[in-house]
N, C-alpha and C positions, 0 to 999 in steps of 0.2 A: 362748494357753493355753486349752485346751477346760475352760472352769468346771461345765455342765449334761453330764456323759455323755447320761443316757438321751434328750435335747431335741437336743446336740450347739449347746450355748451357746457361745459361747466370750468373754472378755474384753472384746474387740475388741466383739462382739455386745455386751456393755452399754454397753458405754463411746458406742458411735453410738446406743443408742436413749438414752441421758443426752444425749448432745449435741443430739437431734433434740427433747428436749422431755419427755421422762420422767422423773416426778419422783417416782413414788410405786413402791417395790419391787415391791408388792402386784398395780397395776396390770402391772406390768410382769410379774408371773407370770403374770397372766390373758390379757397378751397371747402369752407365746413357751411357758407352761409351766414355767417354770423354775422348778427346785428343787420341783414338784409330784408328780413321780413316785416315787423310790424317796426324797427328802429329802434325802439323803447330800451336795449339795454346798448346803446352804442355808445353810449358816456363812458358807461360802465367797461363795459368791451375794452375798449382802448384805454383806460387808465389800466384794466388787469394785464393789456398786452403789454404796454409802457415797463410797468412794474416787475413783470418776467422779464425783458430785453433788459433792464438794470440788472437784476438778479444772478442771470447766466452770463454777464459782461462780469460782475463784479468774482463769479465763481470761477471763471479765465482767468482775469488777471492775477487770482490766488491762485492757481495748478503753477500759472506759467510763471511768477516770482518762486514758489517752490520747489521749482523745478531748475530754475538758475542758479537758487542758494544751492543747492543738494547739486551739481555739477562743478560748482566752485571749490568743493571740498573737498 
């Protein structure tokens, strides 16, 4: 789903710069633009940034429990 019309953001597009290492929304505006131009999807914006930074927190904390069971044995 295209989140940014006017930048032509899309979901997908946060969700990889979340998983690449981006952690600040703010930054992440400064890097693609987004939500800078007309504002209309910065609701939107940042609930999809929120929800990727849960996502790839919650996808860590499984490798790194996985990875301690699997060492323990």
């Amino acid at each position: 789903m295209i989140v940014c019309l006017c930048h032509r953001i899309s979901e997908s597009d946060i969700e990889r710069a979340v998983q690449s290492g981006m952690r600040d929304f703010e930054h992440l505006q400064d890097e693609t633009g987004l939500a800078r131009n007309c504002g209309a999807c910065h609701d939107c914006a940042q609930e999809t940034f929120g929800q990727a930074l849960v996502k790839t927190q919650a996808i860590s904390f499984a490798a790194t429990r996985l990875a301690l069971n699997t060492a323990r044995r």
